[in-house]
Each structure stands twice: as C-alpha cells, then as structure tokens.
N, C-alpha and C positions, 0 to 999 in steps of 0.2 A: 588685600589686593583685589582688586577689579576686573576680574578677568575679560568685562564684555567693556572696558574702557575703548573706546573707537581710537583707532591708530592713527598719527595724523604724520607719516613718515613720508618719503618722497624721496623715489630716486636718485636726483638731482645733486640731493645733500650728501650722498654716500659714497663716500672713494674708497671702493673697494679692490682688492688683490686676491688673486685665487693661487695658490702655491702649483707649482708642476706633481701630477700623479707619476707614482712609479708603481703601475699594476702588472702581476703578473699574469701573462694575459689566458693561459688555462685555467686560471682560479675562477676571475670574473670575464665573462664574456661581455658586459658592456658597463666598464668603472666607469665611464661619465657619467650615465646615469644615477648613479650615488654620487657621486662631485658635485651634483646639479642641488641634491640635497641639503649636502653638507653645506656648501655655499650659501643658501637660500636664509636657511640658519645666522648665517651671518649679516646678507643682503639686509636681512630685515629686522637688524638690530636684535636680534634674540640672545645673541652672546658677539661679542666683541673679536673673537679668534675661535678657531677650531683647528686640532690637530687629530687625525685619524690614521691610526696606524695599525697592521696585520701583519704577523708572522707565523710561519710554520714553525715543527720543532725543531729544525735545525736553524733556525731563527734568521730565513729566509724573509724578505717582504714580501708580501703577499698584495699590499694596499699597501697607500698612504696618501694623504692628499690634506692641506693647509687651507684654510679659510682664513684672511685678516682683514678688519674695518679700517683701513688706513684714516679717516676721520679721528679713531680712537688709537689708534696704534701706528703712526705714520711711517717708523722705523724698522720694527721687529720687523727682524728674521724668526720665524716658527718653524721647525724641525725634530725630529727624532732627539736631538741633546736639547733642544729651552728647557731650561727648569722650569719646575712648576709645585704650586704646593698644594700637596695632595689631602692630604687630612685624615680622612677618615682609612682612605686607601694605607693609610700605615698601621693601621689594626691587624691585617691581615700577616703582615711582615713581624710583628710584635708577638702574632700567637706562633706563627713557628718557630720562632725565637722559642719561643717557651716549650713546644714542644720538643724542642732539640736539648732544653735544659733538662726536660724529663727524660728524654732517651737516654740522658750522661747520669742519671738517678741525681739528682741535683735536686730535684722537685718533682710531686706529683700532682695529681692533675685532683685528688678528693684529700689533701693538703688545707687545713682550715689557715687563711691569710692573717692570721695573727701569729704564727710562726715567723712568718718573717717582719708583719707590721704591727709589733705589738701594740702601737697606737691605735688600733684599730678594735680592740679588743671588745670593748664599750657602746660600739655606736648603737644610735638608736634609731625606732623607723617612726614615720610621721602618719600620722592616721587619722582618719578620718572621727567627726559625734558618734559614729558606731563603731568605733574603734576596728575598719576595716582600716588598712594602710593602702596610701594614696594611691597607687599605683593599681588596686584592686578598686577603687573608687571610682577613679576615670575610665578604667573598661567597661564597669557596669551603667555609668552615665551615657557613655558611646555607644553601646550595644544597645541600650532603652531607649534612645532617640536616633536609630538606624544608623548608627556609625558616625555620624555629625549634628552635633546643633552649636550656631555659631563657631565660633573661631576656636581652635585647639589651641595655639599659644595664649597665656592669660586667658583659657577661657573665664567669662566673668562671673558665671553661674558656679561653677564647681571655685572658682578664686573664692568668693561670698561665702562659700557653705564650709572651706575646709581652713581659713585666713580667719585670724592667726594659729599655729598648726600646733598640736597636740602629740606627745614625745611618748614612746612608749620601749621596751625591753625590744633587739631582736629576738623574735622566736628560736629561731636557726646560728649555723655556725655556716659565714659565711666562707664558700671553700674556693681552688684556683679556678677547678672548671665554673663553679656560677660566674668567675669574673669573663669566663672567655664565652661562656654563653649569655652575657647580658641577665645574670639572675640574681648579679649581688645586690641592686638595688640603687647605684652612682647612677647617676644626670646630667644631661647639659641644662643648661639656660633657656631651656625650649617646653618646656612642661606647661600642663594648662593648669600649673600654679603657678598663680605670681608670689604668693611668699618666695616661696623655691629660690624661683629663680632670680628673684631680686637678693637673696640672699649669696644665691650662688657668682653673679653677676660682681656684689661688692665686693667679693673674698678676690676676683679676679688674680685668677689661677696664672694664665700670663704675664702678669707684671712680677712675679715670685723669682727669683733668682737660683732658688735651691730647689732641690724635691724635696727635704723634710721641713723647708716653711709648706709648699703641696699637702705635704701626710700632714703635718697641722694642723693647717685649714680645715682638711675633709675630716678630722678625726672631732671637727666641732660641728658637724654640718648634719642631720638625719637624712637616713635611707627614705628612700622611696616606696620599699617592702619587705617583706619578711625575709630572709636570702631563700633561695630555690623555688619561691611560690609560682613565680611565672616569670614572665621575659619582659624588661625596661631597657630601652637603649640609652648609652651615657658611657659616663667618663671610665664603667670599668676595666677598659684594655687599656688605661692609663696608670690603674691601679695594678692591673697585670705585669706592666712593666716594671712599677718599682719593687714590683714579687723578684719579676729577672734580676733586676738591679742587685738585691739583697741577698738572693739564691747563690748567686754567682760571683760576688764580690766587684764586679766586672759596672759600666754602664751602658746602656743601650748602646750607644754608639761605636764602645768596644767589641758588643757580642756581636753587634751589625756588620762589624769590620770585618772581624776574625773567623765568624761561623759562616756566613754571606757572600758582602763583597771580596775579598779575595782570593777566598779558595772557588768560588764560581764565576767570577772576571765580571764583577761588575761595575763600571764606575756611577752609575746616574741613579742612585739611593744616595741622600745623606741625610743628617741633624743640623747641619752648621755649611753656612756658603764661605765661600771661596774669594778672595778676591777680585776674580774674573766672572764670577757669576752674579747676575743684576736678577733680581725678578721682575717677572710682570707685573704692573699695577693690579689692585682688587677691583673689579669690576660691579656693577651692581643693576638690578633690573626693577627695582620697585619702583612701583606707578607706573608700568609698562614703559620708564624711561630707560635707556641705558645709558650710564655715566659710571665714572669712576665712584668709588664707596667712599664715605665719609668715615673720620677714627669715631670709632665706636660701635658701627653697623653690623661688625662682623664679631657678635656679641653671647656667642656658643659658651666661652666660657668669662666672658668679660669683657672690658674697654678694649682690649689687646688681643692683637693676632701672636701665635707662638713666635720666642727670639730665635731666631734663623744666622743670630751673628756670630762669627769665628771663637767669641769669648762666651759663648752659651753654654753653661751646664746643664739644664733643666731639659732630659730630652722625654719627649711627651711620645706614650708607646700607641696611645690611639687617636692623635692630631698631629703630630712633631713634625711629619719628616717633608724634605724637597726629593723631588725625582724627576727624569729626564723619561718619554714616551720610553725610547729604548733600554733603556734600566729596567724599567717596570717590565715591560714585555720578558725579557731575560729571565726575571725574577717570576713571572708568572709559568715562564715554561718549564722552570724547574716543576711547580707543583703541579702542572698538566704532567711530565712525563714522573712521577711521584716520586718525589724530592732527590731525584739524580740532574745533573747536566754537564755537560763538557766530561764526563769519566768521573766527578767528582760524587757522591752520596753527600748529602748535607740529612735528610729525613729516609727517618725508614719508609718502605709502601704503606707501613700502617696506617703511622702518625697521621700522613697523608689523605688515608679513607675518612679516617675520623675527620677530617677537617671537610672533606663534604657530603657526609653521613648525615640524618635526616635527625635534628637535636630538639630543636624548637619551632615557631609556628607552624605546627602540623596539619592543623585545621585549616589552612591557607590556601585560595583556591591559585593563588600566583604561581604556588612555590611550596618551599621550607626552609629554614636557613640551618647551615652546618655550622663551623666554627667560624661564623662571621662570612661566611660564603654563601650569598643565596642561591642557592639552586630553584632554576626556572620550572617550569608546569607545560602541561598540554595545552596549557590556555594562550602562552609565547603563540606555540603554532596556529592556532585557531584564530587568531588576531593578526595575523600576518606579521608578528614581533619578533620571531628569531624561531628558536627550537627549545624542545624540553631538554632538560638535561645539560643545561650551562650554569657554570660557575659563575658570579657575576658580585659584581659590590662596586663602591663609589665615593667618593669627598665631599664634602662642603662645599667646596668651588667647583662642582658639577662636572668634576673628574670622575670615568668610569672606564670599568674594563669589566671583561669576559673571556674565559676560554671556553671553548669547544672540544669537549676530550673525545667527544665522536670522530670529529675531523682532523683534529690534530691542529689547532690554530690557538691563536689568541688573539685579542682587540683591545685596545685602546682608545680613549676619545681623549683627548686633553682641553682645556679652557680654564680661565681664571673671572669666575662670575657663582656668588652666592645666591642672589634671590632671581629667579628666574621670570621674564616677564611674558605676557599670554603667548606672543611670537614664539615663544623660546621651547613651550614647553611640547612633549614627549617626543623628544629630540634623536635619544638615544632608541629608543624602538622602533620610530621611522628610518635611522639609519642602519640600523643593525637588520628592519626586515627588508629593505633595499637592496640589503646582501644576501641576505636568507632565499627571497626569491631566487636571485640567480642561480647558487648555488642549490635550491631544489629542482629548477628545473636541465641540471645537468645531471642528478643523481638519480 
C-alpha cells in the first residue's frame, strides 16, 4: 500500500449521515468535539461507518455517536444492537471460557494439548538452513534491518531464503497456556512466508464444515516454533477452543450460552445469525480506495470469511464470533469489575488478574500484553493517545475496544473494514485521545 498515494476525493461525492450523540454531559464537557472526529473518519472515506460507544459500570452510556457514508451504506441503521463481526475480539471471550473451565478443574492451564488433541501429538516446526525455526528467523531479519526491510507479508528476502521449508522435531511439549499466550506456534495467512501461508491459505480453514476436518488439516501443517520459545500471533486461540470443546464435552456455543450469555443477560454475542439478523457488507480500503471487498480478500485464514449460518458447527474460538457494541460493552464490564456483574460470579478476581498480568512482550515500549489483553504504556499518555494502564485488543475488521479500570468505563469502536487506507489510519488513538484530553483536564 502507498500511503503517500494523493487523495482525489471531493465532498460533493459523499452523502454522508452523522447518527444523534447521547453524551452524558458530566463525563464529557465538549462530545462534539470528538463527533467532529469520528465523523471526519468517515467524511473522508477512511472507513465506511463508525460506531462509538461508552459505558460505566452500571452500564450506563457514557458516549455514543454513529458515523455512516450513505454513498456505501445508503440504508443502515448503526446502533448499539447492529451486529458486527468481530474476529479477533472473540479471543478474549474464548480465554475466559477457558479459564472458567480451569476454575471447574476441567482443565489446566500447564496441561500439554495432546490430552485432549491427540492429533496433535507429532507436529513439527519449520526452520530455517540453520536449523533456527521460522519464527526466531524473522525476528532476527527484523531486528538486523531496524524492524523493517520491505514488506512483512511475503516478505521476498526471508520467502527466498527459508522456501521450500525444512521439518524438524518439536523441541517442547506444547501446553494450554502457550495456546492462550500465542507460544504454541499456529499462524494466520500473514507471515512473511509465503510457503506458510500459501499453504495455510489452500487448506482454507473456513470452507471446513467440522472442527476435526480443522484438527486434520492443522495436524499436517508445521509450527512456526519451538512451543514456549517466544510469542507468534495466529490461530492458537482457535486451537484453545477445540481444547474447551474437548475438556468439556460441551461446544463453544454451548459454553458461551450457559457460562456467559445467560447467567450475565447477554443477548449480542453469538456463533450463528438469526434470521432477523443481516450483516454489514465487508469493506475494503486498499489503494487508498474504499469499496466493498472482493471473495477472497479477506484471506486470514483462506478464500472464506467464517460460516456465520444457523446450520454452522465449526465455531472458531479466535475469529467465529458476531457481537452487537452493547454485548461486547457488557461482556467487557464483567472483566473491568473481575468477572462478577449483575450479582452473578462467572471468574474468580484471580482468573481475572492473570488475564491482564504482564505475560509477554515485555521489552515493548507500547505496552505488554496479558492473556490476549494489551495493556497500554506511559507512552499512550505522552502521545496524547489515552492513558497507561488500559486494557485494549481488536478484529480484523478494525473493531476495537478498551476499558479503563482507573475510571470505571469501557469503549467501543465498531466498523466492518479490513485493510485500512492512509485516511483511515490511527483512527482509534485520535479518538480515544479526544477523550482522554477532556477527561484530564477535569481530573
């Protein structure tokens, strides 16, 4: 992508719609001026919709304000219930799933995943002529040429050098927590291999009907590393859930139902739509154009976006799921106020720490990330981006949320747009520090 491509957009062209805020008006002293923001985003083709949404812990609204390009979306209505599919945002819901199967002694967390996936037993990792595994390959290429040289997907250099890939023993026994700390070694279709992911690409994981054609596939496919050696981001919270799956006899959508959504009154999580429910088109911003995506684009783990249809088995515990702003906000206040809400206990206070307890990237001047939760840095504050000490993560289609366990809130951003174009980008930092200001200079 071209980020200095010259923009040749024009007001004219854009019939745009700004949704009604409903701010609460001792939070923020002046919400248009983040409307003004949020809007802007949209004005200028950066993303197609935008939903913003804030609650207290009594899950109060705090904000909320709707951006839509009626050019691309002439119809929607955007609100606290649109569905939307979140992606990656369902990782997070998948590890406490897991953790609540370890608090019932179901499962533990240094548990080696051939207990439950014996197919798993065998696999092997891919390694480099010095028999380093890939994954320790591409940090050292990154770090030697200052953290970039050309393109990270497919890069062509490290493609050349490690193509066609070379199969060796796991060292390690891969356990539950490496799958919930990103250390067992699973990938998306984004690696700066192209073996990889042209392999991982054809197995396309979403056209699979079952999860043990899934276990299959990935039980013929090599790791990325050694398990425990360091941190790879990929499909392992997908592997984590067919761990739930298997632990519990139970499937995602069961444990999501029973442990979750009912005993905490949620309705805007699921695995599978509804009759009444339509989703948003897939959006797309490559070439700095926005238009709708073409089949194939959104190619994370294949040709196919996850089946979202009422006759879906295959629920995918680190892409699967659809959610509504106010679902997620709900489900996030549980783990602000540690894992109680409404009178109800789902997570102990423990479970809870551990999940944004300092696990991996340590060295990071951002952050660190807990169990899939990155928690923010001094550096938020010093950039005018928010505050240290927020919980934070995100989707594929450039869904993101935050809480603030200082303040007591939570946030939202909703949109359905994979590749982001120069307009588009650090979208969430300028809205989230739009707030931050306010909200510091009343503290």
């Amino acid at each position: 992508m071209n980020f200095y491509k010259p923009l040749f957009l024009t007001a004219f062209l854009i019939i745009f719609s700004c949704g009604q805020s409903v701010p609460k008006p001792t939070f923020f002293s002046s919400p248009e001026k983040i409307n003004t923001i949020v809007d802007q985003f949209v004005e200028n083709e950066g993303f197609p919709l935008l939903y913003v949404r804030l609650e207290n812990e009594e899950g109060t609204v705090l904000y909320e304000h709707d951006a839509v390009n009626r050019t691309h979306l002439p119809e929607e209505e955007i609100n606290g219930d649109t569905w939307f599919r979140i992606w990656s945002m369902s990782k997070i819901i998948t590890i406490s799933l897991l953790l609540d199967l370890v608090e019932d002694g179901l499962v533990q967390l240094n548990d080696p995943i051939e207990k439950f996936i014996p197919e798993f037993k065998d696999l092997k990792v891919a390694v480099a002529e010095n028999d380093e595994s890939l994954a320790t390959y591409a940090r050292e290429y990154f770090k030697n040429s200052s953290g970039f040289s050309g393109e990270y997907l497919n890069n062509s250099e490290i493609s050349n050098a490690t193509c066609p890939i070379r199969l060796v023993n796991n060292k390690n026994t891969i356990t539950v927590l490496d799958l919930i700390n990103h250390q067992a070694g699973f990938y998306y279709a984004t690696t700066p291999f192209r073996c990889l992911n042209e392999m991982l690409a054809e197995e396309d994981f979403n056209a699979m009907t079952t999860n043990q054609e899934i276990i299959n596939s990935m039980a013929k496919m090599p790791l990325v590393m050694h398990a425990g050696t360091e941190d790879f981001y990929g499909t392992n919270t997908t592997v984590l859930g067919f761990v739930a799956e298997r632990a519990s006899g139970k499937t995602l959508e069961e444990l999501l139902n029973e442990r979750i959504k009912i005993p905490l009154g949620i309705k805007g999580l699921r695995y599978k739509k509804t009759a009444d429910i339509n989703l948003l088109p897939t959006f797309s911003g490559k070439d700095s154009l926005l238009r709708k995506a073409t089949k194939g684009e959104l190619d994370i783990l294949g040709a196919n976006i996850p089946n979202y249809e009422e006759d879906n088995q295959v629920f995918l515990g680190g892409e699967g799921m659809i959610g509504t702003a106010k679902g997620y906000a709900t489900f996030l206040r549980m783990l602000m106020n540690h894992g109680e809400l409404n009178g109800h206990r789902f997570l102990d206070e423990a479970s809870v720490r551990d999940m944004y307890a300092p696990h991996t990237q340590l060295d990071n001047d951002w952050g660190y990330n807990g169990y899939n939760l990155w928690i923010t840095s001094n550096k938020q504050l010093t950039l005018g981006y928010g505050d240290a000490g927020l919980w934070t993560g995100g989707g594929y289609e450039q869904t993101h949320f935050w809480v603030d366990p200082k303040r007591k809130f939570v946030g939202v951003i909703m949109t359905q747009m994979f590749d982001i174009p120069p307009q588009g980008m650090n979208r969430d930092n300028l809205i989230r520090g739009a707030m931050y200001q306010q909200i510091f200079e009343k503290e």
